[in-house]
N, C-alpha and C positions, 0 to 999 in steps of 0.2 A: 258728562260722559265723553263729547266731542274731545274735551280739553286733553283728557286722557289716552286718547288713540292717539292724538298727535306727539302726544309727549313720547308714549312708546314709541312709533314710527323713526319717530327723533333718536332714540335710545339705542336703536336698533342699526340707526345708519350711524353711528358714531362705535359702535362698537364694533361694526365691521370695518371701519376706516383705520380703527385702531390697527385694526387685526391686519389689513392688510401692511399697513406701516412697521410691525411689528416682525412681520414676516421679510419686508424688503431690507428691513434692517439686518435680520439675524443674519438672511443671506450676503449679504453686503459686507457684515463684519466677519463672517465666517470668511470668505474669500480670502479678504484680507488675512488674516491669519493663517491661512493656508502657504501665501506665498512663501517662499524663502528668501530671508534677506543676510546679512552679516557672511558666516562663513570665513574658512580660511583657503588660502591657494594651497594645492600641494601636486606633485609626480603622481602620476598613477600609469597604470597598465596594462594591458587586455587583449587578447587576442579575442579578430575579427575577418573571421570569413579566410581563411591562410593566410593572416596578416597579424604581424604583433603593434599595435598601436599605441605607441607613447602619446603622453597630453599632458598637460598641464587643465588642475582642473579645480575651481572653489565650491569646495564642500563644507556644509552644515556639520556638526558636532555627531551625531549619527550619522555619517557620510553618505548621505545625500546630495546628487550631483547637481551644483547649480545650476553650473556654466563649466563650458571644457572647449578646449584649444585644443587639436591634433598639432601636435610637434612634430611625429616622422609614421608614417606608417613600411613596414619596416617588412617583403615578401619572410614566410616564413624558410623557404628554401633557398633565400640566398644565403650566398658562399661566407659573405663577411657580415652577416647576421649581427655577429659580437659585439663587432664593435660598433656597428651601425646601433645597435639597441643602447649601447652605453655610451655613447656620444649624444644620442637624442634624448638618455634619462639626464644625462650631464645637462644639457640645456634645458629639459626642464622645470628639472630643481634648481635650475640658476633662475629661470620665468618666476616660478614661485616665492623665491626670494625676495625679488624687485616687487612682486606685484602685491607681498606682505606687507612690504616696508612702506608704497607708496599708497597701501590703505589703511594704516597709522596714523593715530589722529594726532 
C-alpha cells in the first residue's frame, strides 16, 4: 500500500512538471511567432498632430509597421508644403529602394 502512495506522489509531481513545461513552452513559442520579422520597405504617409509625416517604413504583407524612419515632418501650413512633401516622398521611396536591394539575399 506504502509502495503505492509513493508512486502516486511520483505521478503527480511529474505531471505537474510537465504541465508547467508545457505551459513555458507554449508561451515561449507563441512569443516567438508573434514577433515580426521579414517585411518589405516602402513610402508612407500620415498626418500627425498639424504635421504631414513622411517615412520610410518596413511592413509585413498585411501592413503591419515594423520599423519607420521619419524622413521630413512637414508643418501642415506652410507655404511650400508641396514641394517640401514631394521631395521628402522622393527620398523616401529612393530610402526604400536601397534598403529592398541591400536586404536581398
Amino acid at each position: 500500500m506504502r509502495a503505492l502512495v509513493v508512486l502516486a506522489e511520483i505521478a503527480i509531481v511529474l505531471v505537474v512538471a510537465y504541465l508547467v513545461y508545457s505551459g513555458v513552452t507554449a508561451l515561449t513559442r507563441g512569443r516567438q511567432l508573434r514577433l515580426p520579422t521579414g517585411g518589405r520597405w516602402q513610402s508612407r504617409h500620415y498626418a500627425d498632430d498639424g504635421h504631414t509625416v513622411v517615412a520610410v517604413a518596413r511592413m509585413t504583407p498585411a501592413g503591419e509597421v515594423i520599423e519607420e524612419h521619419v524622413v521630413a515632418r512637414i508643418p501642415d501650413s506652410d507655404e511650400d508644403w508641396s514641394r517640401k512633401f514631394l521631395q521628402a516622398k522622393e527620398e523616401a521611396e529612393e530610402r526604400a529602394f536601397h534598403l529592398n536591394t541591400d536586404s536581398s539575399p
